[in-house]
FINUVEX-894413 format. One line per 8 residues: number of its first residue (from 0); their letters; for each residue x, y, z of N, C-alpha, C, O. Coordinates in nm, 2 decimals. Example, Ala and Ser with C-alpha at 12.3 -4.5 7.8 and 13.67 -1.06 7.14 Angstrom:
// residues 2
0	as	1.32 -0.57 0.78 1.23 -0.45 0.78 1.32 -0.33 0.78 1.42 -0.33 0.85; 1.28 -0.22 0.71 1.37 -0.11 0.71 1.29 0.00 0.79 1.34 0.11 0.80
This chain:
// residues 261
0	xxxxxxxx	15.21 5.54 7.67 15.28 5.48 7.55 15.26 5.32 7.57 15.27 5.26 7.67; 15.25 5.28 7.44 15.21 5.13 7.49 15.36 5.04 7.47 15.46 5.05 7.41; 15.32 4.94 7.57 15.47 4.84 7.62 15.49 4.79 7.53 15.61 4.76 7.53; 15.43 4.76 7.37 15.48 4.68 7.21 15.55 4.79 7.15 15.59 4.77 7.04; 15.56 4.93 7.20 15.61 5.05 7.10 15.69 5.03 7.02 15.68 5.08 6.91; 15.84 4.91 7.05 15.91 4.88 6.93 15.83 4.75 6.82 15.89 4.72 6.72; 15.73 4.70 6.83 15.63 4.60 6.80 15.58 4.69 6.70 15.61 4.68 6.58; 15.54 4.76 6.74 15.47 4.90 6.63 15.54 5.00 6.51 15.51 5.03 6.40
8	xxxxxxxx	15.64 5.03 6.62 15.72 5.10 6.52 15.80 5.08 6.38 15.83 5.15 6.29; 15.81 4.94 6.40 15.83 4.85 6.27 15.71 4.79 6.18 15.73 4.74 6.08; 15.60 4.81 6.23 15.47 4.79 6.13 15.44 4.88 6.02 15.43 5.00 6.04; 15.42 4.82 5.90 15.42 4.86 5.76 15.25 4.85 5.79 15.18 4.75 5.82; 15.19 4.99 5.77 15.05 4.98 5.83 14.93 4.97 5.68 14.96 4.99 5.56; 14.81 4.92 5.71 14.74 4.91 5.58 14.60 4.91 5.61 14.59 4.89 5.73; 14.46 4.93 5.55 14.36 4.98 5.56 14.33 4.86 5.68 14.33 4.89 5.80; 14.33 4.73 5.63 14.30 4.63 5.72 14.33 4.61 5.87 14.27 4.56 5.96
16	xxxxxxxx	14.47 4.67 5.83 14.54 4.64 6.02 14.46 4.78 6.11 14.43 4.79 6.23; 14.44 4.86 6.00 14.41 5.00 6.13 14.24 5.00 6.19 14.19 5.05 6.29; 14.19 4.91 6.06 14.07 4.87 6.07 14.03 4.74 6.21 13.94 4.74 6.30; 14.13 4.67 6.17 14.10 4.56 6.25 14.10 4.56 6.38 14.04 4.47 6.44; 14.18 4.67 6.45 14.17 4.72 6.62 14.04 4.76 6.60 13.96 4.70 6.67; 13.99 4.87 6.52 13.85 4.83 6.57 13.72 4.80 6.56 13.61 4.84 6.59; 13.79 4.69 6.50 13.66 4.57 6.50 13.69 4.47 6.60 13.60 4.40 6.63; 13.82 4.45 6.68 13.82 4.34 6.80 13.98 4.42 6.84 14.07 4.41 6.76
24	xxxxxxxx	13.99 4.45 6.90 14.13 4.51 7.00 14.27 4.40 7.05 14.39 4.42 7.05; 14.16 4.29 7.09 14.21 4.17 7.13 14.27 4.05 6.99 14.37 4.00 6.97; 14.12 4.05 6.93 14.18 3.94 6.81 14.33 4.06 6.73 14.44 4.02 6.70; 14.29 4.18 6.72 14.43 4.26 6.68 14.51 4.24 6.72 14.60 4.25 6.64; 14.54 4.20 6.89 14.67 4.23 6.99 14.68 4.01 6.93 14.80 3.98 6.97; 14.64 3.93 6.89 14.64 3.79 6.88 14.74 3.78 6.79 14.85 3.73 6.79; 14.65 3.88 6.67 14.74 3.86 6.52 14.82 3.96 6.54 14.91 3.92 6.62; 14.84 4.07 6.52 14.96 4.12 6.50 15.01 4.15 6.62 15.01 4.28 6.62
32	xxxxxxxx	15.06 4.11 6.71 15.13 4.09 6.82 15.21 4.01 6.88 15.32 4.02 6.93; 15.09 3.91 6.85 15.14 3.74 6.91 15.16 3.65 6.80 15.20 3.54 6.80; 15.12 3.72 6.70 15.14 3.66 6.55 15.10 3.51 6.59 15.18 3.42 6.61; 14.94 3.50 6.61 14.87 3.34 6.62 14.82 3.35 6.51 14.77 3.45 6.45; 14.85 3.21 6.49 14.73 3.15 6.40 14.64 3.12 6.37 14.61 3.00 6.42; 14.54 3.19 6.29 14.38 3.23 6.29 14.33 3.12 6.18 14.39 3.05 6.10; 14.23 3.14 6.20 14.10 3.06 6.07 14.03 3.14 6.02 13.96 3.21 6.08; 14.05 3.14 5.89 13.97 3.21 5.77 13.84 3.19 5.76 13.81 3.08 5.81
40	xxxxxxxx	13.73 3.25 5.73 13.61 3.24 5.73 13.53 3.25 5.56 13.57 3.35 5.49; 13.45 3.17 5.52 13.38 3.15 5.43 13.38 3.28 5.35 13.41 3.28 5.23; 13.33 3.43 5.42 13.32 3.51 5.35 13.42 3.58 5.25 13.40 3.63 5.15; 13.60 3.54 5.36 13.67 3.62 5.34 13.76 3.50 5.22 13.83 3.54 5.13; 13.74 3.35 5.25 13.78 3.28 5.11 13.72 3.28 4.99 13.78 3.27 4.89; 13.56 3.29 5.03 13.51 3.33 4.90 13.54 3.45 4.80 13.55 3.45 4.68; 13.56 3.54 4.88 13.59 3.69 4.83 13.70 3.70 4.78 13.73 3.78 4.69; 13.77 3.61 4.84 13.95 3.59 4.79 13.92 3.52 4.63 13.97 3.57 4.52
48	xxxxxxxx	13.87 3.44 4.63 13.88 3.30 4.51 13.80 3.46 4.40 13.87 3.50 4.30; 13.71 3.49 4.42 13.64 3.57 4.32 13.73 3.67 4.28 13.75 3.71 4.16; 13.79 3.71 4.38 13.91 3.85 4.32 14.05 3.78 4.25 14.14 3.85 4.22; 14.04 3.70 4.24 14.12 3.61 4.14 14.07 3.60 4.03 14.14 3.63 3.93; 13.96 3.57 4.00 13.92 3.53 3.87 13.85 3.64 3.82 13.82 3.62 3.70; 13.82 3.77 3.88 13.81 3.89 3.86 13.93 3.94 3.79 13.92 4.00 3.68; 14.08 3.92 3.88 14.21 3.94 3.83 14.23 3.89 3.74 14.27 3.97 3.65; 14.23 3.77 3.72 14.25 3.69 3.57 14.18 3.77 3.47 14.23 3.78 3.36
56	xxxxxxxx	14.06 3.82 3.50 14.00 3.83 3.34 14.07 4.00 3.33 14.12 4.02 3.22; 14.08 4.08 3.40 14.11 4.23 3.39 14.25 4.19 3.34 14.31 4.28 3.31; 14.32 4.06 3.33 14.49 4.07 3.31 14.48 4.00 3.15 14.57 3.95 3.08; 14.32 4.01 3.10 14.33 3.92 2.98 14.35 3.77 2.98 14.34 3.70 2.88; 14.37 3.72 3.11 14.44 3.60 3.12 14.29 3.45 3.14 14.30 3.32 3.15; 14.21 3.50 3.13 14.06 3.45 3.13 13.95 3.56 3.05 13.91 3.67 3.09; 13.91 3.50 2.95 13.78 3.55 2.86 13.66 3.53 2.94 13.64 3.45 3.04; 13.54 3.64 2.87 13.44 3.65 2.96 13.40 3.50 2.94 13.38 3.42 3.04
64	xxxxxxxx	13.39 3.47 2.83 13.31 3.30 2.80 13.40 3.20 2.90 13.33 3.11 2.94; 13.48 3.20 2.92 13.56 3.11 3.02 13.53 3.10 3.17 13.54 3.00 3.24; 13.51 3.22 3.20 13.49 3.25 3.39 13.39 3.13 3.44 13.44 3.03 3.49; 13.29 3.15 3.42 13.23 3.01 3.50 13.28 2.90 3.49 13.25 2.83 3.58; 13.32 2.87 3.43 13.38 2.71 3.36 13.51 2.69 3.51 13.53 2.60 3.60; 13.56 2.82 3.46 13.70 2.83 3.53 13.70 2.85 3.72 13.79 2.80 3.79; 13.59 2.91 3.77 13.52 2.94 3.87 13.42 2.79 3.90 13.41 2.77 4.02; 13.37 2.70 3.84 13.32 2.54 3.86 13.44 2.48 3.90 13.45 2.45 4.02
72	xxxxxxxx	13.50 2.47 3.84 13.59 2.41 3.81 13.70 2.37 3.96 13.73 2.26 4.01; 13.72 2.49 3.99 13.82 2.57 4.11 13.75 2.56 4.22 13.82 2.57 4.33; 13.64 2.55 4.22 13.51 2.62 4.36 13.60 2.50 4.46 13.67 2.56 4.54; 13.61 2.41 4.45 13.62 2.29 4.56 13.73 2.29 4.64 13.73 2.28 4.76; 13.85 2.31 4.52 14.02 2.32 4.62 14.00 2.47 4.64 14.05 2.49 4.75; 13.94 2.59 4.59 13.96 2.73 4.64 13.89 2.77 4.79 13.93 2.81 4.90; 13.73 2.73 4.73 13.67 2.69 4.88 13.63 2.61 4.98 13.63 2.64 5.10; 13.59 2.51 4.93 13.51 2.40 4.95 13.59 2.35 5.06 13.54 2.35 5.17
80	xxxxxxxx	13.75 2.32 5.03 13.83 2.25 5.09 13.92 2.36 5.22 14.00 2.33 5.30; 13.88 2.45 5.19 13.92 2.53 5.31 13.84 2.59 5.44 13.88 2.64 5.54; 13.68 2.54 5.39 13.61 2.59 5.51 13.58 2.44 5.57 13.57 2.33 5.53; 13.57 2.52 5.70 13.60 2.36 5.80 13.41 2.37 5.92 13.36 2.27 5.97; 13.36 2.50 5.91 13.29 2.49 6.01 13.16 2.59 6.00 13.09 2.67 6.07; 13.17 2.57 5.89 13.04 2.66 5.81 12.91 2.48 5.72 12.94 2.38 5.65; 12.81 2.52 5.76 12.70 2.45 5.68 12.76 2.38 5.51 12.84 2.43 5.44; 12.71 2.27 5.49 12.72 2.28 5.35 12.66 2.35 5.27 12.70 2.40 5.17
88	xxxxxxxx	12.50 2.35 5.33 12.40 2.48 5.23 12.47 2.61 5.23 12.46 2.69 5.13; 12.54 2.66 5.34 12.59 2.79 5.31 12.69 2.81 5.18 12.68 2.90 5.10; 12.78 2.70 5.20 12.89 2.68 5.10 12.83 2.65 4.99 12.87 2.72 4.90; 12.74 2.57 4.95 12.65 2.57 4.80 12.59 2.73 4.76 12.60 2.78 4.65; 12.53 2.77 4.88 12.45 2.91 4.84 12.58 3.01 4.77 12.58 3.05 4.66; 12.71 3.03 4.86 12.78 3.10 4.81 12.83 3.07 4.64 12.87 3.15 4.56; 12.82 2.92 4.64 12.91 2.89 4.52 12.77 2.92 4.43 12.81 2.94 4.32; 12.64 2.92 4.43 12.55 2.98 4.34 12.58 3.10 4.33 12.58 3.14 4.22
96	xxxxxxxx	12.61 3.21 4.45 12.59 3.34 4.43 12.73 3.39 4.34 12.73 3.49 4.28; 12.83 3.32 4.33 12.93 3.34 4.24 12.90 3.29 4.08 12.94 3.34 3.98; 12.84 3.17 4.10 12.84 3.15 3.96 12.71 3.20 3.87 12.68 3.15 3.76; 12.65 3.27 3.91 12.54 3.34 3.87 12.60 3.44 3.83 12.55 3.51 3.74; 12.71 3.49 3.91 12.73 3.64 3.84 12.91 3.60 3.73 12.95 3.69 3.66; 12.96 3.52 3.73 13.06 3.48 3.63 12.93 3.38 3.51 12.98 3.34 3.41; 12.85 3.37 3.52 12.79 3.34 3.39 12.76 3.47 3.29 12.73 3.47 3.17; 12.79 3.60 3.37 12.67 3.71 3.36 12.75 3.86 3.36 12.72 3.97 3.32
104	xxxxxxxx	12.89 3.80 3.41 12.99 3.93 3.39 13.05 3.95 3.29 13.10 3.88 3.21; 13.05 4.10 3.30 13.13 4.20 3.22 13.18 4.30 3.28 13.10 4.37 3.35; 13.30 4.34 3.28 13.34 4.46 3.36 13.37 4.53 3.24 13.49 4.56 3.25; 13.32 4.57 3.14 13.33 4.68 2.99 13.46 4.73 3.03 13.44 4.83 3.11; 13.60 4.71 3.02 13.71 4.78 3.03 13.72 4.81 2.93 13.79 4.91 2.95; 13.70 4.80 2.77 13.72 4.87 2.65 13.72 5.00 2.62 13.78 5.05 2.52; 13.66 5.04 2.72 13.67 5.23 2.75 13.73 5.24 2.80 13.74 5.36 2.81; 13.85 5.18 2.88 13.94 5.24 2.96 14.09 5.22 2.93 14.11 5.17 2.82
112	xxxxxxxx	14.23 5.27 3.04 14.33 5.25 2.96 14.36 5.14 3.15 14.39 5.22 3.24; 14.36 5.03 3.16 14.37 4.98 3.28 14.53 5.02 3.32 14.63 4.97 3.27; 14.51 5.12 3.42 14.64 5.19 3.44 14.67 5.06 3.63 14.74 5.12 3.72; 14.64 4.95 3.65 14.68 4.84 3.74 14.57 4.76 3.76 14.46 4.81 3.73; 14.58 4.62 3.81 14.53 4.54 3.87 14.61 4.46 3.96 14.71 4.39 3.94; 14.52 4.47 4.11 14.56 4.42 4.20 14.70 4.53 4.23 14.81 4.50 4.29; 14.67 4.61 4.20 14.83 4.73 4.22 14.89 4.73 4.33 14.81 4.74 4.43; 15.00 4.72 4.36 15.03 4.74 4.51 15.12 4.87 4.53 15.21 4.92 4.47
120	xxxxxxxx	15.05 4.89 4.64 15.08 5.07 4.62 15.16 5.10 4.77 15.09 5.06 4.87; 15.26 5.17 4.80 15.33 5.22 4.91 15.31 5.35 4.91 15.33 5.43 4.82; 15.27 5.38 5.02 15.22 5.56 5.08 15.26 5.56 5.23 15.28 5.47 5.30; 15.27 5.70 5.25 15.26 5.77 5.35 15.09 5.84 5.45 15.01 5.93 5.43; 15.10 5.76 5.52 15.01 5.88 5.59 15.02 5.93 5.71 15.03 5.86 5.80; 15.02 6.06 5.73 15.12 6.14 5.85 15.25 6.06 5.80 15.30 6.02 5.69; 15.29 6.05 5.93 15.42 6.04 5.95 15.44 5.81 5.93 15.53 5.74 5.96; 15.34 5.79 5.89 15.34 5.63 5.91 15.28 5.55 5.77 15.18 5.57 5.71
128	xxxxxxxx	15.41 5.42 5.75 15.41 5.43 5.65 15.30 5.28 5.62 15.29 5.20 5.70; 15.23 5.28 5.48 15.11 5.21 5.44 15.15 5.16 5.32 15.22 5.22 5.24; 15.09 5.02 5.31 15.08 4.94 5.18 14.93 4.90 5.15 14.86 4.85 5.24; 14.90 4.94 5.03 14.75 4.87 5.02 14.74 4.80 4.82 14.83 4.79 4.73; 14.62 4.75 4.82 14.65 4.69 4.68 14.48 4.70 4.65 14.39 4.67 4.72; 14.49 4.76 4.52 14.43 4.85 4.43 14.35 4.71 4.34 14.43 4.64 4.28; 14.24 4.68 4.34 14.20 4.63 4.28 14.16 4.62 4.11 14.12 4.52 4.04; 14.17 4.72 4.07 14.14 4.82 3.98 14.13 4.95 3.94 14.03 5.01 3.95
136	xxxxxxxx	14.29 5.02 3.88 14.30 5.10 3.90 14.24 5.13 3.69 14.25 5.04 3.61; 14.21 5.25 3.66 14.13 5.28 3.55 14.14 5.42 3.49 14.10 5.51 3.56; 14.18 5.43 3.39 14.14 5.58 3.35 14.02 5.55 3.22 14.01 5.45 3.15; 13.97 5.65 3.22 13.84 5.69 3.13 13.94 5.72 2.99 14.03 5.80 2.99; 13.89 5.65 2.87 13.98 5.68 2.75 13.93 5.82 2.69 13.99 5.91 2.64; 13.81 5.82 2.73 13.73 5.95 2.68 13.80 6.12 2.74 13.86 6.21 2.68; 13.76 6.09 2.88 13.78 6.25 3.00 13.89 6.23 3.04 13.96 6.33 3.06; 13.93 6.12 3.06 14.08 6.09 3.11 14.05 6.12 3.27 14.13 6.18 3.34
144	xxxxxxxx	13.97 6.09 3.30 13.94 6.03 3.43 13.97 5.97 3.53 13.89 5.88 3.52; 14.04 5.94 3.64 14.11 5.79 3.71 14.04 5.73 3.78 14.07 5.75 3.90; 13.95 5.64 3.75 13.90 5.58 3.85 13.93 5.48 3.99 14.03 5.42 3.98; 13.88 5.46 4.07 13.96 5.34 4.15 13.87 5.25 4.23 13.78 5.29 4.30; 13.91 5.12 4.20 13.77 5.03 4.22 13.79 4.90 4.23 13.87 4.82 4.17; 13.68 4.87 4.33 13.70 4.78 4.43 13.56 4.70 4.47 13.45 4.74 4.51; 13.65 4.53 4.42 13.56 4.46 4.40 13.52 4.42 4.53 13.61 4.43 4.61; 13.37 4.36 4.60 13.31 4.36 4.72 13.18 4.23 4.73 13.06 4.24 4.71
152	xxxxxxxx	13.26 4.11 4.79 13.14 4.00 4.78 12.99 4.05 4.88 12.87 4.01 4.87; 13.06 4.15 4.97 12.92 4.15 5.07 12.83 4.24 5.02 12.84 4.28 4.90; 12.72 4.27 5.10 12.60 4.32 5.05 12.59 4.46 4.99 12.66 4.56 5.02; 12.50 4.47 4.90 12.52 4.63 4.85 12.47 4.70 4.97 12.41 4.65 5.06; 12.51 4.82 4.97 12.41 4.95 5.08 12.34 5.03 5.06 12.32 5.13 5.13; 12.27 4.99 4.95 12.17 5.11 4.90 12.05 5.02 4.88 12.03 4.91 4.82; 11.94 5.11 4.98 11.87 5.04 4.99 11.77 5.03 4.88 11.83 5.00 4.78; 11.63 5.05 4.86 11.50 5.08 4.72 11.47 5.25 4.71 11.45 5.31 4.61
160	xxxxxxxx	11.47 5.28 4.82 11.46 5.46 4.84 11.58 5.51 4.84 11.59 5.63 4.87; 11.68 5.44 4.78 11.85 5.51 4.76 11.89 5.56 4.91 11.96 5.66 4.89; 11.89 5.55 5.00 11.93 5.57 5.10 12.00 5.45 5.12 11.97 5.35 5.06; 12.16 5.47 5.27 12.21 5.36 5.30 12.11 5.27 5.41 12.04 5.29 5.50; 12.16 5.18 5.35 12.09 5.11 5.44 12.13 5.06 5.58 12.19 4.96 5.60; 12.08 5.13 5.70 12.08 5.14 5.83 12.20 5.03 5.90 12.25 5.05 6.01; 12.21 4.91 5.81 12.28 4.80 5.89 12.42 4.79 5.80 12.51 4.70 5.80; 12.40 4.87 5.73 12.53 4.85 5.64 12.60 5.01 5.67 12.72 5.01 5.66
168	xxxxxxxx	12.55 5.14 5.71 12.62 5.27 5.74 12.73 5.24 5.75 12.81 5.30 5.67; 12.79 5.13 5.87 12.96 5.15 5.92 13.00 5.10 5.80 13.06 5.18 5.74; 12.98 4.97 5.73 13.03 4.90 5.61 13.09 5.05 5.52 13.21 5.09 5.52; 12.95 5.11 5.43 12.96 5.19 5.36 13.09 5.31 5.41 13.19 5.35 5.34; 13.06 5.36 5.53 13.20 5.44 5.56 13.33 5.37 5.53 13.41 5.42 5.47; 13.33 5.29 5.58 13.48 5.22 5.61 13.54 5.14 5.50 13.65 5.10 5.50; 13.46 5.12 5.39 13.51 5.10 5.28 13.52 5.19 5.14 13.57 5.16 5.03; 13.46 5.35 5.20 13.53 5.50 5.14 13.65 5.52 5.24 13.74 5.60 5.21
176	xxxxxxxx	13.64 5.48 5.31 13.77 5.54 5.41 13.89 5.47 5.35 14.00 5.52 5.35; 13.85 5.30 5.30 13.95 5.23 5.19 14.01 5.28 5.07 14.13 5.26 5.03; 13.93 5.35 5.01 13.95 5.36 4.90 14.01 5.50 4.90 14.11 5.53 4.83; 13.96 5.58 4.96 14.03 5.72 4.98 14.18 5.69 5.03 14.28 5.73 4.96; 14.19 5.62 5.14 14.38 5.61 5.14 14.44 5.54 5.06 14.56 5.54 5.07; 14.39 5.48 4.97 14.45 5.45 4.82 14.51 5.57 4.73 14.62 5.57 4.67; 14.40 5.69 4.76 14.40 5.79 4.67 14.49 5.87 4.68 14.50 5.96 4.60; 14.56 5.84 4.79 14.70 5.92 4.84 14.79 5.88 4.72 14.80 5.95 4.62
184	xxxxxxxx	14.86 5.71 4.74 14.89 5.68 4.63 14.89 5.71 4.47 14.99 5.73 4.40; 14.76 5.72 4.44 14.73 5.78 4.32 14.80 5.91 4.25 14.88 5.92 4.15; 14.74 6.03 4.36 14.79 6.13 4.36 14.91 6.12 4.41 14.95 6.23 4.44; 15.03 6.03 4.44 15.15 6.05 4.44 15.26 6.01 4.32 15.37 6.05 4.29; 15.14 5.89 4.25 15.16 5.90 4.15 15.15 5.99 3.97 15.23 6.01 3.88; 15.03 6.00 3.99 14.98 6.11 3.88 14.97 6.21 3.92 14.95 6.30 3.84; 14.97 6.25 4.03 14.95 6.40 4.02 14.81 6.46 4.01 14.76 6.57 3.97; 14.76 6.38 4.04 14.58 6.42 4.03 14.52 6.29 4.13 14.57 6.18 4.13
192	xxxxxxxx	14.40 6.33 4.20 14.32 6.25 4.26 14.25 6.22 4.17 14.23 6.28 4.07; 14.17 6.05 4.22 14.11 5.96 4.12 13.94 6.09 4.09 13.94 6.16 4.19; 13.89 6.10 4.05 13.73 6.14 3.98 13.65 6.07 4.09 13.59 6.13 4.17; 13.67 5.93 4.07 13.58 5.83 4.10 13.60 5.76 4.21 13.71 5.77 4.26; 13.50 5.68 4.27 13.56 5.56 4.38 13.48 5.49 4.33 13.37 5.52 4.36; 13.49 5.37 4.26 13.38 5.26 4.27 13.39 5.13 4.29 13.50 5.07 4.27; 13.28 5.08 4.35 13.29 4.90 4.37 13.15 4.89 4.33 13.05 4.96 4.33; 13.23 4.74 4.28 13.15 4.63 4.22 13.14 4.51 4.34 13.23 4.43 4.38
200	xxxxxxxx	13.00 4.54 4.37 12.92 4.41 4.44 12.92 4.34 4.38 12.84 4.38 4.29; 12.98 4.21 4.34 12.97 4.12 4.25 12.86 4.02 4.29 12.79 3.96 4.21; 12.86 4.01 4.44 12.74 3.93 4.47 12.62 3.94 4.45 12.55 3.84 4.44; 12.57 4.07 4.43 12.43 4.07 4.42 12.48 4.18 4.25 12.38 4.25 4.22; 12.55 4.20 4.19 12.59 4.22 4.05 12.51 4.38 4.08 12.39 4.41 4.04; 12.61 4.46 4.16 12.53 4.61 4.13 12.64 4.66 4.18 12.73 4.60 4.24; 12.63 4.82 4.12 12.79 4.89 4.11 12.73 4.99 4.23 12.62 4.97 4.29; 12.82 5.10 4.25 12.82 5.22 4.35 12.91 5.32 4.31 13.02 5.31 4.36
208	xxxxxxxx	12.89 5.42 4.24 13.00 5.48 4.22 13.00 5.62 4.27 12.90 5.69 4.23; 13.08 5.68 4.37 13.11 5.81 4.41 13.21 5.89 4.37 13.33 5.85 4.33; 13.15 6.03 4.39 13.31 6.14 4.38 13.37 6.16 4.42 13.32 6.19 4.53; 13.50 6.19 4.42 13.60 6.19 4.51 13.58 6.32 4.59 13.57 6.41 4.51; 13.56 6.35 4.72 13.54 6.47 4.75 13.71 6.47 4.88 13.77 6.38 4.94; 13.74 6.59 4.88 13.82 6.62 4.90 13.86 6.62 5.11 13.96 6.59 5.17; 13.74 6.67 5.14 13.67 6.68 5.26 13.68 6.53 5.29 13.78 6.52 5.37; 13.65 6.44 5.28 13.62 6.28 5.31 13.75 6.23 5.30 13.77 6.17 5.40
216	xxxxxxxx	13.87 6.22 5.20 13.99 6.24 5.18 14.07 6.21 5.32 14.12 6.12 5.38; 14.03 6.39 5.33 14.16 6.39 5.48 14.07 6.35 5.58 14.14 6.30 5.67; 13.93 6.36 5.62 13.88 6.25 5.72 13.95 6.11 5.73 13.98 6.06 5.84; 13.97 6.04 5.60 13.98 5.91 5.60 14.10 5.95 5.67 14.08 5.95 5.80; 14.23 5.98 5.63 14.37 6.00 5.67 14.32 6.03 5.81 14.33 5.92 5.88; 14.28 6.12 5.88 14.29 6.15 5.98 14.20 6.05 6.05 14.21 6.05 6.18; 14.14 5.96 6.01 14.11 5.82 6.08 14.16 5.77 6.13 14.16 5.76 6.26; 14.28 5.71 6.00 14.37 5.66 6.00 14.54 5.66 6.13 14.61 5.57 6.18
224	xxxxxxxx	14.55 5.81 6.13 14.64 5.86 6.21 14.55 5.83 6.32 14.58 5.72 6.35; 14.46 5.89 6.39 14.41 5.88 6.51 14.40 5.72 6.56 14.42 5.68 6.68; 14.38 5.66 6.47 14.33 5.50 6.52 14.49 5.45 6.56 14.51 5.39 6.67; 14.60 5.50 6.48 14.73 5.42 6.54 14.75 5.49 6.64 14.75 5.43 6.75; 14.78 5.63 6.65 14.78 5.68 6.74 14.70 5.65 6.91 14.74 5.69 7.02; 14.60 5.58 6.88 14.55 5.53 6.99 14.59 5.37 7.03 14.59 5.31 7.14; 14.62 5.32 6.90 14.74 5.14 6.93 14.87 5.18 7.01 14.92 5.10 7.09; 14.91 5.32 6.98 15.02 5.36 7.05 15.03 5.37 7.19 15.13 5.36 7.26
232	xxxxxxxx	14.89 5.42 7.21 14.85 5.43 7.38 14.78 5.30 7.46 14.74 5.29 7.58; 14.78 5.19 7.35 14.70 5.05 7.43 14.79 5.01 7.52 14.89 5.07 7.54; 14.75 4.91 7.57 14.85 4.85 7.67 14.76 4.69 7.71 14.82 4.59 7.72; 14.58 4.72 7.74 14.54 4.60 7.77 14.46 4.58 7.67 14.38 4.50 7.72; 14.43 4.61 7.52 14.42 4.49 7.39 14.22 4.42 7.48 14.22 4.31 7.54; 14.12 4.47 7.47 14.07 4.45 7.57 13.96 4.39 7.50 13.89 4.49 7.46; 13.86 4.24 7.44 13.83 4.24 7.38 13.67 4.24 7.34 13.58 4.19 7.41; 13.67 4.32 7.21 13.50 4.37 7.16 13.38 4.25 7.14 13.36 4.23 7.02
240	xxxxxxxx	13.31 4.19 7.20 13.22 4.12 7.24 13.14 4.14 7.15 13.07 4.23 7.19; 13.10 4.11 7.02 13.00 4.14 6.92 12.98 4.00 6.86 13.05 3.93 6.79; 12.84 3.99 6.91 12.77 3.79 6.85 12.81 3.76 6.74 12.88 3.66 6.72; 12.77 3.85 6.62 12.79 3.78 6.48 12.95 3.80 6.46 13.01 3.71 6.42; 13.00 3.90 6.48 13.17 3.87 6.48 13.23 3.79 6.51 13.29 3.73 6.43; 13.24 3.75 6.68 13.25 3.69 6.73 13.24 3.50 6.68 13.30 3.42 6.75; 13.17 3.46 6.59 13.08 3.37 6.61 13.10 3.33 6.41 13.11 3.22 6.36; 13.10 3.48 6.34 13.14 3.44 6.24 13.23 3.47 6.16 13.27 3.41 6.06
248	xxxxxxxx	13.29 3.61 6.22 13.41 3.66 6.13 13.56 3.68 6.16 13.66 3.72 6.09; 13.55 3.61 6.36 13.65 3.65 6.36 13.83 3.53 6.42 13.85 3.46 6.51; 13.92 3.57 6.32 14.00 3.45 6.33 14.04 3.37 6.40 14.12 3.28 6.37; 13.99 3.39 6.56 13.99 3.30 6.67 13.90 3.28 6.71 13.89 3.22 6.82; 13.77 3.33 6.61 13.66 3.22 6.74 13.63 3.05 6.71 13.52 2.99 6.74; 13.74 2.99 6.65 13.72 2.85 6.75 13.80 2.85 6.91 13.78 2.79 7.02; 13.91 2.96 6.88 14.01 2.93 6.99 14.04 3.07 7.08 14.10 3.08 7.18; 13.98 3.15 7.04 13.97 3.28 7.16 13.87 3.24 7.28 13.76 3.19 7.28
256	xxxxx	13.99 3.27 7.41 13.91 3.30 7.54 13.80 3.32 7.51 13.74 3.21 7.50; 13.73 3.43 7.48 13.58 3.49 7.47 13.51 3.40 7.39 13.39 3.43 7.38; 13.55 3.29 7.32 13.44 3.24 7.22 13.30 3.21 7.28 13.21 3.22 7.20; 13.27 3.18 7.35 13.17 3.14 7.38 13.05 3.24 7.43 12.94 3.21 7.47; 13.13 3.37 7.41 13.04 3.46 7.38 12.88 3.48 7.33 12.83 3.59 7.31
């Protein structure tokens, strides 16, 4: 049993936190433990600023003809001014890769009845309790459908031969494993699981859409359970040594021991 058990037992759990033990054990035991203060990384403010203006337009509150304007406009105080230690060409390439696709978007919601945006949803899984937020929650006006979908700045996974692509596998899992513990939610609310799972790569402007299979479902859950279940038995938080993480994604590496990894 691990020595934080009352640390834990008060945690309101969510795709991210169960995720993030493991992808670094240590940067986990930093943030939600020691509750330090991390640095955001280019990918994850970019991705932020875009699901904003994504949000705005699904709430009516920005027209398609407006988004770039609105997206120029913002790029500087949303991103510009929060990344501290990334290239400037990176920070220009990203602000092209957004505004190429807000010159160019349409998310056709006209067929649907937008049953949330940005939804924030409270569930159960096992016995532990989860909050996650629904970027797009959708019913089909036609079949009556529910779809659930989730906008995504990083790379698509499908490669020219429709297969995943080898360096994206864990990605592609782990963000059905997202969307599936949403679907708890769903089904606790309607009474039916979503049809659909889909995300929109906005970055490179290509969709992905899968069926809900039922099988994959309680894998995700049972991920889920097993992964805390095993935060329950940590004790030494021990930390995952991986270059590009390390170096670009993760919220201490100006200031984690290991940086220099």
């Amino acid at each position: 049993m691990s020595d934080y058990n009352e640390e834990l037992s008060s945690m309101i759990w969510s795709f991210s936190r169960v995720n993030g033990y493991a992808q670094c054990k240590y940067s986990w035991y930093l943030r939600y433990l020691e509750d330090r203060d991390g640095q955001q990384n280019i990918y994850a403010i970019f991705g932020k600023y875009c699901h904003k203006i994504l949000e705005k337009y699904a709430k009516y509150e920005l027209k398609n003809e407006e988004l770039s304007d609105y997206y120029t406009n913002h790029y500087k105080e949303e991103v510009t001014n929060l990344v501290f230690d990334m290239p400037d060409e990176t920070i220009e390439k990203y602000y092209n890769f957004g505004l190429d696709y807000f010159q160019n978007c349409d998310l056709d919601l006209d067929k649907y009845d937008v049953l949330g945006v940005e939804l924030k949803c409270n569930f159960k899984i096992g016995d532990f309790n989860f909050i996650g937020y629904i970027d797009l929650l959708l019913r089909d006006k036609l079949t009556q459908d529910i779809i659930v979908e989730d906008h995504k700045s990083s790379e698509f996974p499908i490669g020219k031969r429709g297969g995943i692509k080898k360096k994206k596998e864990k990605d592609y899992v782990l963000y059905k494993r997202q969307l599936y513990l949403y679907c708890q939610d769903v089904f606790n609310t309607y009474g039916v699981y979503p049809k659909f799972l889909r995300w929109n790569y906005f970055r490179e402007k290509q969709w992905l859409t899968l069926p809900f299979i039922q099988e994959e479902f309680e894998e995700a859950k049972q991920w889920a359970i097993n992964t805390i279940n095993d935060i329950y038995e940590e004790n030494e938080f021990p930390a995952n040594q991986s270059f590009f993480y390390c170096r670009n994604l993760c919220n201490y590496r100006n200031s984690c021991e290991y940086k220099n990894y």
